[in-house]
C-alpha positions in Angstrom: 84.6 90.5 118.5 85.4 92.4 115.0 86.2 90.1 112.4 88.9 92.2 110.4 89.9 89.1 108.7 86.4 88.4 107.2 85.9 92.0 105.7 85.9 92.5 102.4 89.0 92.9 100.7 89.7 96.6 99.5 90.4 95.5 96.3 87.7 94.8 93.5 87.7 93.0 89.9 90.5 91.2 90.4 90.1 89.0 87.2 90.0 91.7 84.8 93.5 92.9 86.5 97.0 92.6 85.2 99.5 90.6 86.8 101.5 93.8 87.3 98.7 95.1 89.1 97.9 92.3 90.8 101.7 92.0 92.2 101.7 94.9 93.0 98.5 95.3 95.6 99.9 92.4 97.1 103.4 93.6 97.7 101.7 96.4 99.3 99.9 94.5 101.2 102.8 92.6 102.5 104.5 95.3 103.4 102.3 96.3 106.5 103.0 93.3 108.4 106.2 94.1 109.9 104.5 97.7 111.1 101.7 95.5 112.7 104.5 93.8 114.6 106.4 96.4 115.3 103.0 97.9 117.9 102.5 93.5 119.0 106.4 93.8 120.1 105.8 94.1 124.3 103.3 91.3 123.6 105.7 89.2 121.8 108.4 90.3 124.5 106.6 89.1 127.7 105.6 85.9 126.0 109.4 84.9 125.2 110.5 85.7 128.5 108.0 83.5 129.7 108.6 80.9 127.7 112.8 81.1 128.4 111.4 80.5 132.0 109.9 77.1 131.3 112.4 76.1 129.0 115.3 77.0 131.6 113.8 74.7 134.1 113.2 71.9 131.7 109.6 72.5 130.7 108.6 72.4 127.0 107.8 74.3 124.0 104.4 73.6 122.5 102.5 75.5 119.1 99.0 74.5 119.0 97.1 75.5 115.9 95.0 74.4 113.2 94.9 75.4 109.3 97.9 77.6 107.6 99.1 79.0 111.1 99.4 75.2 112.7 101.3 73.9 109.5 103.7 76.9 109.6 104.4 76.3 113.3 105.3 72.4 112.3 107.7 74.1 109.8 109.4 76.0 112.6 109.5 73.5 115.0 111.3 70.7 112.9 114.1 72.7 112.0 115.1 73.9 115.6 116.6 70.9 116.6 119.2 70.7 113.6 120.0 74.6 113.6 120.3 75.2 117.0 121.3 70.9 118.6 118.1 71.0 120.8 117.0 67.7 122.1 114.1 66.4 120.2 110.5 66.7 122.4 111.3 70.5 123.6 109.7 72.4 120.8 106.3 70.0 119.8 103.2 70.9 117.8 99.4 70.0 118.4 97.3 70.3 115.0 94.4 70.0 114.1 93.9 66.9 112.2 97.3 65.2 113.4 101.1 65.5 112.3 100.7 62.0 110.3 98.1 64.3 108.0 100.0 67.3 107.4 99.9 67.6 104.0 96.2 67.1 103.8 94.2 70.4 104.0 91.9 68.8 107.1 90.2 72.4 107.6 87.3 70.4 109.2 89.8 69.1 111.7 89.7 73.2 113.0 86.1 72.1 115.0 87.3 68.9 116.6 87.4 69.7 120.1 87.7 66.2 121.2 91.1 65.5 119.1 92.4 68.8 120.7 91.9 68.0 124.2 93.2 64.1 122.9 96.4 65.3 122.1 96.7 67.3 125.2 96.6 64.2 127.5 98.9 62.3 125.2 101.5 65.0 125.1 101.0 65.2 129.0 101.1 68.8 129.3 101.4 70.3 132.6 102.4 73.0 134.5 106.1 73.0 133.4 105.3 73.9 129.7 103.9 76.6 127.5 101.7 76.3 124.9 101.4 79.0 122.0 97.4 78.8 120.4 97.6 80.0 116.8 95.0 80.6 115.1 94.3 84.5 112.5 90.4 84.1 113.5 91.2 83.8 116.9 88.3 81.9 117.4 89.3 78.4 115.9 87.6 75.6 118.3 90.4 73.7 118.2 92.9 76.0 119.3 90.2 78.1 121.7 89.7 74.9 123.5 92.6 73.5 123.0 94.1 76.4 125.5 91.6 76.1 128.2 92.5 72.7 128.5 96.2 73.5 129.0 95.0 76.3 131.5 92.9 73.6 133.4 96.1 71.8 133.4 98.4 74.2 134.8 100.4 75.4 131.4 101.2 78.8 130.8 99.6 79.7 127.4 100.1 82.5 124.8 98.7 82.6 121.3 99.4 84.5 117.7 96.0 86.2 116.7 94.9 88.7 114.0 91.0 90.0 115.3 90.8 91.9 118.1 89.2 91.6 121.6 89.3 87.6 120.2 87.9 84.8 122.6 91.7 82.8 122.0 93.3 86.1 123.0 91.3 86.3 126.2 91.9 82.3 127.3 95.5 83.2 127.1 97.6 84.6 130.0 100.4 85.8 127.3 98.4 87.2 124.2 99.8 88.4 120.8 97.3 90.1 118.9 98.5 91.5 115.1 95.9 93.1 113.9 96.6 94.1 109.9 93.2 94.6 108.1 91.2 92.9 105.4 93.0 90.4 103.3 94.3 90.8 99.8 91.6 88.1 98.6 88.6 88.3 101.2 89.0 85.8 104.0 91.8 84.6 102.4 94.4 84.1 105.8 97.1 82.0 104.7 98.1 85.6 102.8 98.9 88.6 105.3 98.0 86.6 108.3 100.3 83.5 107.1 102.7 86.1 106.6 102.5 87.5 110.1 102.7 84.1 111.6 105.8 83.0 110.0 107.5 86.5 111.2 106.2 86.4 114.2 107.4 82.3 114.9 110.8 83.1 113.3 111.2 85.9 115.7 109.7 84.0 119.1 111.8 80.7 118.6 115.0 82.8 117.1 114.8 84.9 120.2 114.2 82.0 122.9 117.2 79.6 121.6 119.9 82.7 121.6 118.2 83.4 125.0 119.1 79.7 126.0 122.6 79.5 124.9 122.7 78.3 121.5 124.2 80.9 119.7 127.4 82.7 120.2 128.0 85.9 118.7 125.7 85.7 115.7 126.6 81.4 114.9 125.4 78.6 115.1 127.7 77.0 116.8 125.3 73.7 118.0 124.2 73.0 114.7 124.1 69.1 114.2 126.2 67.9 111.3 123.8 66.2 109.1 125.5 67.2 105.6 128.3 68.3 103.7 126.9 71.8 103.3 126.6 72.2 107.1 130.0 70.9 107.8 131.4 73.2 105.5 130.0 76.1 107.3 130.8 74.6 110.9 134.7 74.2 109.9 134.5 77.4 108.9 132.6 79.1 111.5 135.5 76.7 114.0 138.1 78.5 112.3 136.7 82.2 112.6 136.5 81.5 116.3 139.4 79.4 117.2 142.2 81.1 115.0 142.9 77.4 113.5 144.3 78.3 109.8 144.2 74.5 108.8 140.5 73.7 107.0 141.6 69.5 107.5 142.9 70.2 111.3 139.6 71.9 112.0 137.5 69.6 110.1 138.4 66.7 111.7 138.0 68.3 115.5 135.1 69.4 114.8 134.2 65.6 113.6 135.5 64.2 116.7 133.6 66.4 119.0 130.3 67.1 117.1 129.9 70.5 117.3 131.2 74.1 116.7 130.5 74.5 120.7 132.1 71.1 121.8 135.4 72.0 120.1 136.1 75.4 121.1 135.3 74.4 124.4 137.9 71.5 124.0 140.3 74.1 122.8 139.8 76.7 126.0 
């Protein structure tokens, strides 16, 4: 296996640069992620189509990863029940080191193979679920045998990787493989990599939930009412959809039956 992500950066002398400079390289280097994802994009698509297939039959959502990428996927996963009124438990994450320790940098959590395979048997994952390994090496212990538990299990996996030819990539039945080059700072993956990841786990859980219902036309229309700036936007997004005029009249319906959905289906 190559190890783009350990080759030298192709930038040199970075202390003696200016911050324009500096900016600069970096915005540049930004700006070839989306390319990289743009050739991953039949990956990405058979892996969201296979994980709308365990979803639709009740199976589970899970993002196993260790350093940046597994702290990112915790980011994505607790805001999908608010934004799109999923039940909590369908969208889950495995990291490395545990959820209670997430804002501890645990990177020596990354070679605990035992704590992966631990949270495997507590989360019960079977054959109705899919797990996701994420991990820019591709090679991470945790998350390499974190996925051939799963496949011992019956799971369908995928992963998000950014080496070629990696050993993750080749444990998983759905793999995603963005491959971008050295980082901006040599070995540095929580930059272009981290980047890539977030994209790449907007796009997969974005795509699955409109794929499952839970948007309608470009809304949110499940998104649970847990403040004042939300409800604002539901009573408005009610009234865009329902032809209601009255802000109070739609306010309080879509009080009484807790969503944007619930009430137009109430009014149809």
């Amino acid at each position: 296996m190559t190890r783009i992500t350990e080759q030298p950066s192709r930038y040199d002398h970075l202390e003696s640069r200016s911050v324009d400079e500096l900016i600069g390289w970096i915005n540049d280097e930004d700006a070839t992620v989306a390319a990289a994802i743009k050739k991953a994009l039949p990956q990405v698509s058979s892996l969201i189509k296979e994980i709308v297939k365990k979803l639709k039959t009740g199976g589970r959502l899970f993002y196993l990863g260790a350093g940046s990428g597994g702290r990112l996927s915790v980011l994505d996963a607790i805001e999908l029940p608010t934004t799109y009124g999923i039940d909590e438990g369908v969208v889950n994450v495995i990291l490395a080191g545990g959820m209670k320790d997430l804002v501890l940098a645990l990177e020596e959590k990354e070679d605990d193979i035992e704590d992966a395979v631990r949270q495997i048997e507590e989360y019960n994952i079977g054959p109705n679920d899919f797990v996701i390994g994420i991990a820019a090496s591709g090679s991470t212990p945790f998350v390499l045998h974190g996925l051939k538990e799963c496949n011992r299990r019956g799971a369908a996996t995928g992963c998000m990787v950014n080496n070629p030819d990696s050993s993750i990539a080749a444990e998983a039945q759905w793999p995603v493989e963005v491959v971008m080059g050295p980082e901006f700072i040599t070995g540095s993956t929580r930059m272009k990599c981290g980047t890539a990841q977030k994209m790449l786990l907007d796009m997969i859980s974005t795509t699955v939930m409109i794929q499952m219902g839970r948007v309608e036309g470009n809304q949110m229309v499940n998104v649970k009412l847990i403040n004042d700036k939300i409800v604002d936007r539901a009573v408005k997004m009610l009234m865009g959809s329902s032809g209601i005029t009255d802000y109070d009249k739609a306010r309080s319906m879509l009080l009484e039956y807790g969503s944007v959905k619930k009430a137009l289906n109430h009014i149809k």
